[in-house]
C-alpha positions in Angstrom: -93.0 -53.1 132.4 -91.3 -53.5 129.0 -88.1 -52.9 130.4 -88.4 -55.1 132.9 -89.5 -58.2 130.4 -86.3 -57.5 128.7 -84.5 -57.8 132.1 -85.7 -61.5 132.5 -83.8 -63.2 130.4 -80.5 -62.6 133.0 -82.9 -64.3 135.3 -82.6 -67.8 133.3 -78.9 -69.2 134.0 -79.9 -68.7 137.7 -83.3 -70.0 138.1 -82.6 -72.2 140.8 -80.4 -69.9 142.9 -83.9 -67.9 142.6 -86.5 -70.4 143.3 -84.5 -71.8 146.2 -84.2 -68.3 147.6 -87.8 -67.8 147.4 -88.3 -71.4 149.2 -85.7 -69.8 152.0 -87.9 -67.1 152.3 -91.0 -68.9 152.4 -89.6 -70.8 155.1 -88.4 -68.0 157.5 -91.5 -66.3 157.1 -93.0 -69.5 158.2 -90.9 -70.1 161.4 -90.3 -66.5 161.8 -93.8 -65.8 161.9 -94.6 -69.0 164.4 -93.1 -67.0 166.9 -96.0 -64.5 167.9 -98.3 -67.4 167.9 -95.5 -68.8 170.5 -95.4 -65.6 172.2 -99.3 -65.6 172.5 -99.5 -68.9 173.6 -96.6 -68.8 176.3 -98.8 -65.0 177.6 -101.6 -67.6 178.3 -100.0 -70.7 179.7 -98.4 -68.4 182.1 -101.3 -66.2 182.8 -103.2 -69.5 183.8 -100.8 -71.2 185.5 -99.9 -68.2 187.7 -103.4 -68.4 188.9 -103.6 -71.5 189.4 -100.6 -71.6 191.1 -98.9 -74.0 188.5 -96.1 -71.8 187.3 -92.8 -72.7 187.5 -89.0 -71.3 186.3 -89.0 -74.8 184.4 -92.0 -73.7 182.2 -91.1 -70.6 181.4 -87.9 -71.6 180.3 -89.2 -74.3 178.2 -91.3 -71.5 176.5 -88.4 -69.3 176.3 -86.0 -72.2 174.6 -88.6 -73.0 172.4 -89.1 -69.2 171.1 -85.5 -69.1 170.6 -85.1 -72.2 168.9 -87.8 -71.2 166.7 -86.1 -68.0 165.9 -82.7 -69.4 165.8 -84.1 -71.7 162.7 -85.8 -68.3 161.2 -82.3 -67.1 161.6 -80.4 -69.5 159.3 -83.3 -69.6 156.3 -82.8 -65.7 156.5 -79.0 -66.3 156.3 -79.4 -68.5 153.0 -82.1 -66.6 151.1 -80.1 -63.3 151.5 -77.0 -65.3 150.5 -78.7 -67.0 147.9 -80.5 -63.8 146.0 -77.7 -61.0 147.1 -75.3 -63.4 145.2 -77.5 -64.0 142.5 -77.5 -60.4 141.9 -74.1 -59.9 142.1 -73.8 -62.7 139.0 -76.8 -60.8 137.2 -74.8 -57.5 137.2 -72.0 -59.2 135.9 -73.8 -60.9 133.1 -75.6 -57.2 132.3 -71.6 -55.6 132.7 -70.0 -58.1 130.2 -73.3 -57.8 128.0 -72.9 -53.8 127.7 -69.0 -53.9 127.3 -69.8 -56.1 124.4 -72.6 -54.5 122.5 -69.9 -51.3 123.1 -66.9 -52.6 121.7 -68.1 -53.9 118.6 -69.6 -50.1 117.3 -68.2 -48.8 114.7 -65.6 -45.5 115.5 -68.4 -43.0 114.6 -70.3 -44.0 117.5 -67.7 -42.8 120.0 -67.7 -39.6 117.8 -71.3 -39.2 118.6 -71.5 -40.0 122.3 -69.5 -39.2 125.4 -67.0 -41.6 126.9 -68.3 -40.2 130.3 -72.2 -41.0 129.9 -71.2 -44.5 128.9 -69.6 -45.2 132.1 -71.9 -43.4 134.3 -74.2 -46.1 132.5 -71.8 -49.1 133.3 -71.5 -48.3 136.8 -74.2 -46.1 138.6 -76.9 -47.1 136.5 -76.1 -50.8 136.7 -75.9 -50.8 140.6 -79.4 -49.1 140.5 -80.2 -51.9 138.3 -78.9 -55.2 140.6 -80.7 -53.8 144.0 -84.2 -55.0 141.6 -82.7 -58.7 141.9 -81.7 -58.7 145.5 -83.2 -56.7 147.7 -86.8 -56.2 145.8 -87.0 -59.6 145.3 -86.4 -60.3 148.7 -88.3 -57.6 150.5 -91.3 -58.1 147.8 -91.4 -61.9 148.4 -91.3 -61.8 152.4 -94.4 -58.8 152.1 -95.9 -61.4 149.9 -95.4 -64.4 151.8 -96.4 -62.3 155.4 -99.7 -61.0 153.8 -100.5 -64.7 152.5 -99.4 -66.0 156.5 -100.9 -63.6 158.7 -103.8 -62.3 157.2 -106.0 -65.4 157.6 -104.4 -65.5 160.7 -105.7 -62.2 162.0 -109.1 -62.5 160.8 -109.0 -65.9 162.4 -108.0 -64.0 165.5 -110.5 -60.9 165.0 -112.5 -60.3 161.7 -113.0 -57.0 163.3 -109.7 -55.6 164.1 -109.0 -56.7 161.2 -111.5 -55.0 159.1 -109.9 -51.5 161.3 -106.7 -52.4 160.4 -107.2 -51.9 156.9 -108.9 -48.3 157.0 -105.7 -46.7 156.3 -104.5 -48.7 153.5 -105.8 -46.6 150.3 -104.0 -43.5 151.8 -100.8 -45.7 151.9 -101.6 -46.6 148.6 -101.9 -43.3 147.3 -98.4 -42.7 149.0 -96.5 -45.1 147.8 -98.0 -44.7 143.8 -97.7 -41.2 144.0 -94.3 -40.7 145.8 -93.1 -43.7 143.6 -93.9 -41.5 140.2 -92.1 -38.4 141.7 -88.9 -41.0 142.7 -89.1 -42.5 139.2 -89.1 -39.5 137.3 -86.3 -37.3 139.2 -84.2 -40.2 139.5 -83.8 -40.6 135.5 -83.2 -37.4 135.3 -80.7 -37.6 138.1 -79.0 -40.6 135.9 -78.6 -38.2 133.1 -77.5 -35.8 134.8 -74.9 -37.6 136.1 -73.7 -39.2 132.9 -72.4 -35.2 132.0 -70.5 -35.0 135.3 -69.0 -38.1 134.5 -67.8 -37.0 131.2 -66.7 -33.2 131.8 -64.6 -34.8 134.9 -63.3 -37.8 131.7 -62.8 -34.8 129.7 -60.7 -32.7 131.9 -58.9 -35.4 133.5 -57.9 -36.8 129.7 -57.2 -33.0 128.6 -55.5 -31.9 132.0 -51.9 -30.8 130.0 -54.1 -29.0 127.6 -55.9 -27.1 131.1 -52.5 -26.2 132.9 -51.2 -25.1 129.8 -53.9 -22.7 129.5 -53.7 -21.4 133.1 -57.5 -22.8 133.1 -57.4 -24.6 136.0 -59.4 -22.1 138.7 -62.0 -21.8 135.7 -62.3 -25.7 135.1 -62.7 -26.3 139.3 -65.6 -23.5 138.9 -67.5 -25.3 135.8 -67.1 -28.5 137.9 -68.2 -27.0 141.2 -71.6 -25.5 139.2 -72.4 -28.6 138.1 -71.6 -31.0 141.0 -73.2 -28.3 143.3 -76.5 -28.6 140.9 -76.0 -32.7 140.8 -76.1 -32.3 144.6 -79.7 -30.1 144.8 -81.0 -32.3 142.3 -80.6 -35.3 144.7 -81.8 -33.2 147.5 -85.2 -32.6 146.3 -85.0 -36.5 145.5 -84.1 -37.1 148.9 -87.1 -35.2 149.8 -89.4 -37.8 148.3 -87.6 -40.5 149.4 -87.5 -39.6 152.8 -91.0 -38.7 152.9 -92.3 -42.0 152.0 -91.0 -43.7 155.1 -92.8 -41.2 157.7 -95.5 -41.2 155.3 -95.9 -44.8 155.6 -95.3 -45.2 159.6 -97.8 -42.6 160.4 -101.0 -43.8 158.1 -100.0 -47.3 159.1 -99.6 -46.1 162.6 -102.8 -44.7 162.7 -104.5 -48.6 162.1 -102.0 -49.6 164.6 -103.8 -46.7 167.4 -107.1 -47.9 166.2 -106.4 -51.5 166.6 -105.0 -50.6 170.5 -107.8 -48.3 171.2 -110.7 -51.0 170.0 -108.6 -53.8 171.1 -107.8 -53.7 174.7 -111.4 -53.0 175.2 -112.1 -56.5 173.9 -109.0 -58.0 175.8 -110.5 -56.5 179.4 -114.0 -57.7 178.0 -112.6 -61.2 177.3 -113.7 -61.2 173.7 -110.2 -62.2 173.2 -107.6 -63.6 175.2 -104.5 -61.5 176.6 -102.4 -64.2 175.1 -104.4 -63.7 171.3 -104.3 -59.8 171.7 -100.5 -60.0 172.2 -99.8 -62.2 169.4 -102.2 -60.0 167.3 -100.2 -56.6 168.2 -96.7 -58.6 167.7 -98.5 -60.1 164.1 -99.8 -56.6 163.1 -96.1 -55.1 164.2 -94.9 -57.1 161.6 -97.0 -56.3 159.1 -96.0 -53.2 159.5 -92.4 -53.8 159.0 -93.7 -55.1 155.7 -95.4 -52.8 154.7 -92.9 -50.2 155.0 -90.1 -52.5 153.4 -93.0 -52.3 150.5 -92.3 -48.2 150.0 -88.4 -49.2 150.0 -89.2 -52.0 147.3 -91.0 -49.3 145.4 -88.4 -47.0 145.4 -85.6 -49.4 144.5 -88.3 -50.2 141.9 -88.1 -46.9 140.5 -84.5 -46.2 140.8 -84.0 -49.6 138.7 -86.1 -49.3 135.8 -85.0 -45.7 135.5 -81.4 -46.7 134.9 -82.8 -50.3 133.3 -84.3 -47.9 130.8 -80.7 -45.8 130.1 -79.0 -49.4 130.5 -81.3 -51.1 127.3 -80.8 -47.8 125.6 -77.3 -49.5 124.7 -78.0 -52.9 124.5 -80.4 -52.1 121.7 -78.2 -50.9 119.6 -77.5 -53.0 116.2 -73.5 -52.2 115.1 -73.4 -50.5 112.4 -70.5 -53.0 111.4 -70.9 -56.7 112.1 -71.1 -60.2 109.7 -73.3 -59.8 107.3 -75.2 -63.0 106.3 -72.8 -64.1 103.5 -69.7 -63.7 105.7 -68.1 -67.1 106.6 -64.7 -68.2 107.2 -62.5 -68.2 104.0 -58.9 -69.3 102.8 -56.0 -67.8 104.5 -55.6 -64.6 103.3 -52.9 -63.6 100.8 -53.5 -59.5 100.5 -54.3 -58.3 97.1 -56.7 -55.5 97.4 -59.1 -54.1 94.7 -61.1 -51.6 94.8 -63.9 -51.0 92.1 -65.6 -47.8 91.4 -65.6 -47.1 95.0 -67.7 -44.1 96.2 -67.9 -43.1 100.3 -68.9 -40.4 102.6 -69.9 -39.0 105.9 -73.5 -37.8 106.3 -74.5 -37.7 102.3 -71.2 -36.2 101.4 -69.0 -38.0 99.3 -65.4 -38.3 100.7 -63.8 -41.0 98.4 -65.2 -40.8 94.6 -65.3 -43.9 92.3 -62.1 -45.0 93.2 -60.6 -47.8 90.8 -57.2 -49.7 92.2 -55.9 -53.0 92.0 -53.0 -54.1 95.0 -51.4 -57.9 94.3 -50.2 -59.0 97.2 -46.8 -58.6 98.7 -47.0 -54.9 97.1 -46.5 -51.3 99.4 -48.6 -48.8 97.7 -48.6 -45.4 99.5 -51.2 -42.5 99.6 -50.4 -38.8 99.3 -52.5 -36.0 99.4 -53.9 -32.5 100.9 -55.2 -33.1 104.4 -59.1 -34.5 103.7 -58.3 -35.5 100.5 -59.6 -39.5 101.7 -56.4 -40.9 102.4 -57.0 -42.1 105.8 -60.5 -43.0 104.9 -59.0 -45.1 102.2 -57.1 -47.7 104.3 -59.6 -47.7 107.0 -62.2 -49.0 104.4 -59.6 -52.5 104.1 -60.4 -53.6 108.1 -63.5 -52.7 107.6 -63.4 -49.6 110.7 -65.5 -48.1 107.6 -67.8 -49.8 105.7 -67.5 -49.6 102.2 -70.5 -49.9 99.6 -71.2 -54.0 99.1 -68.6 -55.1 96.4 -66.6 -51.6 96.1 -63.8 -53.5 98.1 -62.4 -57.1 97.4 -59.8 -59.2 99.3 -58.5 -61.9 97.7 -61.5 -61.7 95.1 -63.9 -61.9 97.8 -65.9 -59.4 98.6 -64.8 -58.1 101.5 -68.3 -58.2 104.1 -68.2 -61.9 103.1 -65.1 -61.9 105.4 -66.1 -62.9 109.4 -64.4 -59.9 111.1 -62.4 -61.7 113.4 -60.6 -63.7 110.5 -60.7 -60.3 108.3 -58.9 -57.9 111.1 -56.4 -60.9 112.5 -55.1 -60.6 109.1 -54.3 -56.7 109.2 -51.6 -54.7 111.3 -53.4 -50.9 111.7 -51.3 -48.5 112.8 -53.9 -45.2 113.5 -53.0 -41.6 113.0 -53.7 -41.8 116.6 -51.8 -43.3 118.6 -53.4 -45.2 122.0 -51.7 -47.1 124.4 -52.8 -48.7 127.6 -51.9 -47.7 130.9 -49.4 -51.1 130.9 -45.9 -52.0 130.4 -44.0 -51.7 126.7 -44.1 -55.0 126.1 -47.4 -55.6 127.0 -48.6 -52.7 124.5 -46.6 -54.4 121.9 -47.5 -57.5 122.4 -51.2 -56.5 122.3 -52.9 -57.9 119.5 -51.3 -61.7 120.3 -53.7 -63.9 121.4 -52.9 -64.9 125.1 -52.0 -68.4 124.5 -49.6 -67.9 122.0 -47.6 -65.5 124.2 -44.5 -66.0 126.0 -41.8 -64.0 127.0 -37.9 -63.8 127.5 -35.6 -63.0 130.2 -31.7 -63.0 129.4 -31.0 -66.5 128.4 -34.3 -68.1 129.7 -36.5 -68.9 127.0 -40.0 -67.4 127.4 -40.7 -64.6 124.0 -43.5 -63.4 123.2 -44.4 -64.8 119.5 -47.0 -64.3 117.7 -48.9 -66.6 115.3 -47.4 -66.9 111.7 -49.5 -65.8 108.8 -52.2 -63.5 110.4 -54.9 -66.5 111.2 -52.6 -69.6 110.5 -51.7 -72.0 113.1 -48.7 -71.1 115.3 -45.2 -73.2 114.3 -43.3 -74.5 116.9 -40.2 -72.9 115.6 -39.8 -69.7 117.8 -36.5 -68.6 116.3 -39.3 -68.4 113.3 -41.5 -66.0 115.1 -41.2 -62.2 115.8 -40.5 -61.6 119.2 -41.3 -58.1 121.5 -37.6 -57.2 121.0 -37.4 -57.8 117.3 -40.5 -55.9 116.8 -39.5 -53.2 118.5 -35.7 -53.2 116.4 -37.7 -53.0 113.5 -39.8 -50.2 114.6 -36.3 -48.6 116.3 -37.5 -48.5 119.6 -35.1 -51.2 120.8 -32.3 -48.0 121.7 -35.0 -45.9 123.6 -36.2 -49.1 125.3 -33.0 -50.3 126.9 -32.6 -46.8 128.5 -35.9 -47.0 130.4 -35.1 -48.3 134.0 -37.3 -51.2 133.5 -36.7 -52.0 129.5 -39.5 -53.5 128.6 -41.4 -53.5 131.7 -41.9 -50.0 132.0 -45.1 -48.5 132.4 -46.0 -45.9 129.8 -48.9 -44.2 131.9 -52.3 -43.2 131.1 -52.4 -43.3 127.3 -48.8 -44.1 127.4 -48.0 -40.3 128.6 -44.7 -41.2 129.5 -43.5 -41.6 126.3 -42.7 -38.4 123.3 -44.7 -38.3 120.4 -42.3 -40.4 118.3 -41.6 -43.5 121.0 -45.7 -43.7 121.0 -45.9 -44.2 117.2 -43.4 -46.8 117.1 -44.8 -48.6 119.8 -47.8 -48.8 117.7 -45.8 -49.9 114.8 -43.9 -52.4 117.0 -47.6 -53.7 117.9 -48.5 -54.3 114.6 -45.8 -55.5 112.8 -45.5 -58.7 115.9 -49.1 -59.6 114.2 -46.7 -60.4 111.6 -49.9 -59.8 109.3 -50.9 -60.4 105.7 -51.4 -56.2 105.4 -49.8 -54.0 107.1 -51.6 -50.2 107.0 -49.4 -47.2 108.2 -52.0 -44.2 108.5 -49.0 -41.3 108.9 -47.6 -43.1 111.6 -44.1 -42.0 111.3 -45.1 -37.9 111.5 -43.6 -37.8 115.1 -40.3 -39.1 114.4 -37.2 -37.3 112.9 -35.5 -38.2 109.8 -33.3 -39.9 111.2 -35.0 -42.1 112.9 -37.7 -42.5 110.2 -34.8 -44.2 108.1 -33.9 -46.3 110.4 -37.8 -47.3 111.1 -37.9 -48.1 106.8 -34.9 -49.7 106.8 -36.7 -52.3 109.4 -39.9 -52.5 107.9 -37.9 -53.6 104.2 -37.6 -56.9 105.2 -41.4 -57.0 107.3 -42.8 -55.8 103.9 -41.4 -58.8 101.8 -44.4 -60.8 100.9 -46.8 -58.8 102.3 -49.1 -56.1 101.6 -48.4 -52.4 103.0 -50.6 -49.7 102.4 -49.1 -46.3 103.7 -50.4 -42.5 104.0 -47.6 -40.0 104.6 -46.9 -36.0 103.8 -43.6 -37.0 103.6 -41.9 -38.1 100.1 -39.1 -39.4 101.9 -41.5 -42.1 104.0 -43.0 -43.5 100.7 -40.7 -43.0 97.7 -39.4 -46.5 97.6 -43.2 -47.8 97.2 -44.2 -50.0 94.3 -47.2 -47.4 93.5 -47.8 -44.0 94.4 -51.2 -42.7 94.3 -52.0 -38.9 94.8 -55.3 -37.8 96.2 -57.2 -34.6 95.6 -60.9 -34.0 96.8 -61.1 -38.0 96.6 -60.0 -39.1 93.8 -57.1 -40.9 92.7 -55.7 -38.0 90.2 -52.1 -39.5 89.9 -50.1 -42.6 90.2 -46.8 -44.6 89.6 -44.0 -45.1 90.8 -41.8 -42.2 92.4 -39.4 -41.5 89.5 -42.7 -41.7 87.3 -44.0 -38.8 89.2 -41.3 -36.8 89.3 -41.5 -36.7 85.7 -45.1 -36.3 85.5 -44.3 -32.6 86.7 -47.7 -32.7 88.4 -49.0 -32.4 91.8 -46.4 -35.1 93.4 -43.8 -33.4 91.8 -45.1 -30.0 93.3 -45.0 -31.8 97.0 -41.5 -33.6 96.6 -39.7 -30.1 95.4 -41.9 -28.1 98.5 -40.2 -30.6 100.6 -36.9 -30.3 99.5 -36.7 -26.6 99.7 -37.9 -27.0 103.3 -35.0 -29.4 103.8 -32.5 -27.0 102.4 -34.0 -24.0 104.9 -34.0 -25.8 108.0 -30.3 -27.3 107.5 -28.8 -23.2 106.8 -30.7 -22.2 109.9 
């Protein structure tokens, strides 16, 4: 029941949709259930008249018409209350689908560390489909039951107090049917949900990993895991099937068994005359119907139970609070400039400290690189800035603000984050690059017809109407030296890179993602080792770009290699989290410390591989 109060508040936009749906049901249960009282009534009026000699093709034709007109107007309220509800639930799940998208895209990365891609989406879809049949079809079915108890029931005991009483022997043990077959459907199916939810993700897993399979031969092996648990998904929803499909028999039998009581007390009373042929008809027709109800009531529970158990795993996500969101305090500030400090900053994973009270000061425009033994804290470091981290309150100031008094839209708009990572969409180049523009400001170009894809000048400042002023897909992707390897794809820049752009080499996938964030044309610019793919060659090339993008702009960059980050403003050298050196490259050298260490490894690396 908690759940379901929860799920009420999708119900407000389309209140109306819902109350005339109700009123269209209302109304065809009216009609629809004039039409044994018609039947009844035209049984009589032809009985009579055929012994009195009065009948006549005209009258039972005008009974006939009028049956059928009265079911032809049944017909249409049918059409608009199925219409009316089946579309509101359609809107509902929509609502609840862009509701849990939300509430996931806004976590923080650790949650997608913690949980499986595949149970999420088992949640978005099979879970939410369970969840929409409680809007349409169990309101609808629930409502006609309702609405056919409220119509017929004084209209049988009207008819015969009797029957009537005998028509209800058999109601507790449909009762205990449907509340104990409704338990056994509710608790299976949840587990059936969860079940699912690992499918979903081993099949994510192996479809994302399949190189990593064929490479391994594992292919035979991975089919077998897959078969063992589809084949155990499949028994699992056998034995639900057996509760489900019980309740239905269940339910036509005990109600069947009124139904033999009614006939076998009833046509007594009809030969007797304690009711009329024409009211005994009407009264089987009525009680046929009730029926029909009362089974559509065992389906209605067991959508009932299907739907809360996935609206259960559905709220599970929607209740979560991210981690990372605007605090209070946060509010839109001044445009953004890019100097950086960070003040005896201390961070870690699980209680253990990662980053230890790390002092550094950044004016804007500057490139300050990182260096260090893998989980020294580098890439920590520059994730802390966009805040995919959150720091300690008031460790981390932007512009002398602190940075959680940043709104996060304005605070990330302003950043170009190029991961250690690299993802791209299933779309074209230029489309990936072009990413992180908003929509509007977008426009592209084909030979000499102006349409480029610009972005907007100054992170969150408003775009100029000079384009010639803006960076285009093209230039970005020059500056990130893609341009050559771009031209040589059949369709330049509308080639499709595949599934996680695996199409392209290592190297072409990092400097799309350096394309994509230097067209922000942010304030800071944070390379997290994203030119390790790429030869030296090309890694030149790639700096020789980004020069120029640096001027005026902050550039934080992590890198094993000296050659990536020796003409930075400030070098600073990592070791189990703290900053232990830092200058400039010649100062390091000098220092005869651990940089200096690093830079002569990598030389004497250099000088092997070119004798080889």
């Amino acid at each position: 029941m908690e759940e379901l109060k929860k799920f009420v508040r999708y119900f407000s936009p389309y209140k109306w949709q819902i109350i005339a749906g109700i009123v269209f049901i209302f109304f065809g249960m009216l009609f629809g259930l004039y039409v044994p009282y018609l039947v009844g009534n035209a049984v009589d009026d032809i009985k009579i008249s055929l012994f009195n000699g009065s009948l006549t093709l005209g009258k039972i034709t005008i009974h006939v018409l009028v049956i059928l007109g009265v079911s032809l107007i049944s017909a249409f309220f049918l059409f608009w209350q199925r219409r009316l509800l089946i579309n509101t639930s359609r809107h509902i799940e929509y609502d609840m689908r862009q509701d849990f998208y939300a509430v996931l895209v806004n976590q923080p990365l650790d949650y997608f560390q913690n949980n499986r891609v595949g149970d999420l989406m088992a949640r978005a879809t099979n879970d939410l489909g369970a969840v929409r049949q409680i809007v349409g079809p169990m309101i609808l079915y629930s409502f006609q039951a309702i609405f056919a108890f409220i119509i017929v029931l004084p209209i049988l005991l009207n008819t015969s107090v009797k029957l009537t009483l005998l028509m209800l022997i058999p109601m507790p043990l449909v009762s205990l049917t449907v509340k104990y077959l409704g338990n056994q459907i509710h608790l299976r199916f949840e587990k059936i949900q969860e079940y699912f939810s690992g499918i979903t993700a081993r099949a994510q897993e192996n479809l994302t990993g399949v190189r990593v399979i064929r490479a391994y031969a594992q292919e035979d092996s991975e089919i077998e895991k897959f078969q063992e648990l589809n084949r155990e998904y499949a028994s699992r929803n056998l034995k639900l099937v057996k509760y489900s499909a019980a309740m239905r028999p269940l339910l036509y039998f005990f109600i069947g068994l009124g139904f033999v009581i009614i006939v076998a007390v009833g046509v007594p009373m009809a030969v007797r005359g304690d009711i009329t042929a024409g009211d005994f008809t009407a009264y089987i027709l009525y009680l046929q119907r009730m029926i029909w109800y009362l089974i559509a009531l065992g389906y209605v529970v067991n959508l009932y139970q299907r739907g809360t158990a996935s609206l259960k795993r559905f709220n599970e996500i929607l209740e979560i609070v991210p981690a990372i969101k605007d605090t209070p305090e946060a509010h839109e500030q001044p445009s953004i400039t890019g100097k950086i400090e960070f003040k005896n900053l201390t961070f870690g994973y699980n209680g253990k400290p990662v980053l230890k009270n790390i002092d550094l000061r950044i004016d804007k425009g500057k490139t300050v690189a990182f260096v260090g033994k893998t989980g020294s804290g580098k890439s920590t470091l520059v994730s802390l800035v966009p805040r995919l981290l959150d720091a300690p309150e008031g460790t981390i100031l932007l512009d002398g603000i602190p940075l959680r008094h940043y709104k996060l839209e304005q605070l990330r708009k302003s950043i170009g984050f190029v991961p250690q990572e690299t993802f791209l969409f299933s779309d074209s180049i230029a489309d990936n690059i072009a990413f992180g523009i908003e929509s509007d400001a977008v426009m592209r170009r084909n030979g000499d017809t102006e349409k480029e894809k610009i972005v907007q000048t100054n992170g969150n400042q408003s775009q100029t109407a000079n384009v010639k002023s803006q960076i285009t897909v093209e230039q970005a992707a020059e500056i990130a030296g893609l341009a050559g390897d771009i031209e040589e794809f059949p369709y330049k820049y509308e080639q499709l890179v595949g599934e996680r752009g695996i199409t392209l080499s290592g190297g072409q996938k990092q400097r799309t993602a350096i394309a994509r964030a230097v067209m922000r044309n942010p304030r800071i610019l944070i390379l997290d080792d994203s030119l390790s793919a790429v030869d030296t060659y090309t890694e030149e090339k790639i700096l020789s770009g980004l020069r120029d993008v640096r001027t005026d702009r902050t550039t934080l960059i992590v890198s094993h290699r000296i050659s990536t980050i020796r003409d930075a403003d400030l070098i600073c050298v990592l070791h189990d989290g703290k900053i232990i050196e830092r200058g400039t490259h010649e100062e390091l050298i000098d220092l005869g410390g651990e940089y200096s260490d690093l830079y002569e490894r990598q030389l004497l690396e250099e000088e092997l591989e070119a004798t080889e």
